[in-house]
N, C-alpha and C positions, 0 to 999 in steps of 0.2 A: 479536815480544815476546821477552826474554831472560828462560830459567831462570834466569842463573845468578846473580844478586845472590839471598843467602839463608845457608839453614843447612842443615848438616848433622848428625844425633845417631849417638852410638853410648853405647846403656846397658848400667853396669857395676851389678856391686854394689860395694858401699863398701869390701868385704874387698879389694879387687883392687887398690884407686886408690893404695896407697903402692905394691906393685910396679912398677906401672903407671909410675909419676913417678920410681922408683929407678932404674928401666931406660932412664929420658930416651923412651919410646916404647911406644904401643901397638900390640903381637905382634900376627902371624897366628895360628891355632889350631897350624899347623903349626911355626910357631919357635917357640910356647910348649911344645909338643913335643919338639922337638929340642932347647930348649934346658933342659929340665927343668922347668920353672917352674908349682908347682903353682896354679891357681885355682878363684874358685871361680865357676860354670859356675850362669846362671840359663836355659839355654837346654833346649827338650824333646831328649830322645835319640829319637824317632822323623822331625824333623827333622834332626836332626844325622847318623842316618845315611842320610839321603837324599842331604845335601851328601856329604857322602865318595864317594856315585857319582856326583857332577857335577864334569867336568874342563874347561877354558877353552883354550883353542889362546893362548900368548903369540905378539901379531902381530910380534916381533922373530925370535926364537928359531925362531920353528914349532912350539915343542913344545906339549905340555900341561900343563895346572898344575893342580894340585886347587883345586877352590872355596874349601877352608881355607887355599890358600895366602895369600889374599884377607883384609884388615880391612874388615869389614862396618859399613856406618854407612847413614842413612836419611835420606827427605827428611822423616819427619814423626817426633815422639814417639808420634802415636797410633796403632801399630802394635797388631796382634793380643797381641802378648808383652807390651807397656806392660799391655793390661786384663788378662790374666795375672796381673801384679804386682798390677795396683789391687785385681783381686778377691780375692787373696791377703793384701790387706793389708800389702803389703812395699814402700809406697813411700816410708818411711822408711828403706829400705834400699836405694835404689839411687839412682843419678845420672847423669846425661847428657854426656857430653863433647860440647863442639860445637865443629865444627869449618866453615869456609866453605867454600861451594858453589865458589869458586873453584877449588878445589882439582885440579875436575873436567876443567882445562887441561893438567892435568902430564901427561906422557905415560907410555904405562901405568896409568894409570887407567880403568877401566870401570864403566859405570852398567846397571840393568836398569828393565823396564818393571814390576815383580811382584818376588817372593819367589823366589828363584835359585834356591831349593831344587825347585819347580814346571818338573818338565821333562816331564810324562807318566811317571813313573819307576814302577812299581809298586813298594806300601811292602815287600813280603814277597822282592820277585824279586830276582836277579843281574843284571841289566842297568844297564852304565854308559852314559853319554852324556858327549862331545864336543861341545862349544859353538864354534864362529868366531863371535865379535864381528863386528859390522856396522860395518862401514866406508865412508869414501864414496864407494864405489865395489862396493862389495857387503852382501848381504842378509846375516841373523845363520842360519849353519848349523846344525845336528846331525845325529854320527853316534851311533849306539847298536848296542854291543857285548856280547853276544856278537849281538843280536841285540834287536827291540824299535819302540817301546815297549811296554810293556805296562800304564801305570797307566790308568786311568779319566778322571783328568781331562782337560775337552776345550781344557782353556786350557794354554799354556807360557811362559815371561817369555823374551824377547827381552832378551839381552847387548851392548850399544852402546860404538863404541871413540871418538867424537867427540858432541861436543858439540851437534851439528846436530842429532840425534835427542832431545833433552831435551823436543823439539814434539812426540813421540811417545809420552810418559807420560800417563796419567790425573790430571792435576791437581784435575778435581774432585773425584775418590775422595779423592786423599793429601793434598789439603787437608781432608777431611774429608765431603765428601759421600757418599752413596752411590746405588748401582743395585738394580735387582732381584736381583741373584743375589749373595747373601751371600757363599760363598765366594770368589767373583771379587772381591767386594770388600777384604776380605783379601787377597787375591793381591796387587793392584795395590795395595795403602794398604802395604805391606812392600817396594815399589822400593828399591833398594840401590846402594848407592855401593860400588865396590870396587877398595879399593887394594892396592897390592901388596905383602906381608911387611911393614910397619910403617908405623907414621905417627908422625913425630917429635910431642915432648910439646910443641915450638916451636911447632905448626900450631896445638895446641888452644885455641881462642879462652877458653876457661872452661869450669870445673865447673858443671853448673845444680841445684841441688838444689831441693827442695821447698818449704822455706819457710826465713824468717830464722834460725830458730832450729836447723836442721840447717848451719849456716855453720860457728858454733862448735864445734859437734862434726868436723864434718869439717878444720879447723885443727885442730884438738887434738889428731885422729885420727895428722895429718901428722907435726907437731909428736913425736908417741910415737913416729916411725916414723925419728925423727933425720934426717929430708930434707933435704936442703942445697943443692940442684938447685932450677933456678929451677920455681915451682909457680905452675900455673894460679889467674886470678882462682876464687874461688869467689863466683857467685852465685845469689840466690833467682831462682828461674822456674818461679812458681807457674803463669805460660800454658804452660811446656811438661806440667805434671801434670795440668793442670784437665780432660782428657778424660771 
C-alpha cells in the first residue's frame, strides 16, 4: 500500500498568512528568528521548549540541526493543538495550509511516527537529545547530553529519512481512531512532516479555511495587505474542521 498520495496541514493564525505570502514562503522558527520576522505563535511554550532541546543529525553534513530548524506540518488536522483551538473557540481564527504528501520524496525531508517533541526528555531538566534519522540501512538513533533521559514517558517518536518507513506510522490513530492509552494517542495523531528551513508559497496547494464565508475575509485580509505575489487558492474545508 502507498502513503504517499494525500495531504499534508500546517496551521497558522490568519495574522501570520500576509507575511507568510509576502515572503513567497513558509519560515522555520529558526529563520523567522534570524530573520526578525515578528508572529503570532498559537503554539504552548512548554512544548516549544522541549523542541529547543531536540537536535536532528543532517544525513549530508553530519551535523545537527535544531528541530526548529524544521517547518512542521501534519498528516492530519485532527491533532491535539486543532482541539486547543476548537475548545478555545478560535476557529475562525485560523487556517490550514496544505500542502501534498509528495513532498515527502525531496531529499532532506523527514517524517516521524509521533509528536517530535516526545523524546523522554524531562519537562524541568537540562538534557538534550541527538536524533539520526532511520535510514535504509539503519535504525533511528539517540544520544542525550549531558547525560539522560530523564522524562517519564515510556514512548519516543522515531525520525524517518525515506519513504519506506511511512508503513511504520499509526494510520488508524492519525486517521482518527484510537487505543487505550490517551496519551499515546496524541503522540502518534501529531506525526510530523519535516522540512527543511522553508517551504516555498509554490508548494501550497491552498488555504482551507472553515466555511464560505471566512473566504471573503481572508481575500479582503490579502487584498489590505497589497499582495501581488501569486496567492494560494483559498478554499472552504469544513472536513478538515469538523473534528
Amino acid at each position: 500500500m502507498s502513503y504517499l498520495p494525500g495531504e499534508i496541514y500546517h496551521m497558522v493564525h490568519v495574522n501570520n498568512l500576509c507575511s507568510i505570502i509576502r515572503h513567497g514562503c513558509l519560515l522555520s522558527k529558526v529563520k523567522l528568528s534570524q530573520a526578525e520576522i515578528p508572529y503570532h505563535s498559537i503554539a504552548y511554550d512548554s512544548v516549544q521548549s522541549l523542541r529547543d532541546r531536540v537536535f536532528i543529525k543532517d544525513l549530508v553534513t553530519n551535523q545537527y540541526r535544531e528541530l526548529h530548524c524544521y517547518v512542521p506540518f501534519y498528516f492530519t488536522t485532527n491533532s491535539p493543538m486543532f482541539h486547543v483551538q476548537k475548545n478555545k473557540k478560535l476557529l475562525d481564527q485560523i487556517v490550514f495550509l496544505v500542502a501534498s504528501r509528495s513532498i515527502l520524496t525531496t531529499p532532506g525531508v523527514l517524517f516521524t511516527d509521533g509528536n517530535a517533541a516526545i523524546q523522554q526528555l524531562s519537562q524541568s531538566g537540562i538534557e538534550k537529545v541527538g536524533i539520526t534519522p532511520a535510514t535504509l540501512t539503519t535504525s533511528c538513533m539517540r544520544e542525550y547530553r549531558p547525560h539522560g533521559p530523564h522524562g517519564t514517558n515510556q514512548n519516543v517518536s522515531a525520525i524517518y529519512s525515506h519513504v519506506s518507513y511511512l508503513s511504520h506510522l499509526n494510520w488508524h490513530v492519525i486517521n482518527g481512531g484510537y487505543i487505550d492509552d490517551w496519551e499515546e494517542s496524541k503522540r502518534v495523531r501529531s506525526s510530523e512532516v519535516l522540512i527543511p528551513d522553508e517551504l516555498s508559497i509554490d508548494q501550497i496547494q491552498c488555504i482551507a479555511v472553515q466555511n464560505e464565508n471566512m473566504i471573503n475575509d481572508i481575500k479582503m485580509l490579502l487584498e489590505q495587505c497589497s499582495l501581488t505575489k501569486r496567492i494560494p487558492d483559498v478554499r472552504a474545508r469544513p472536513d478538515l474542521f469538523s473534528f
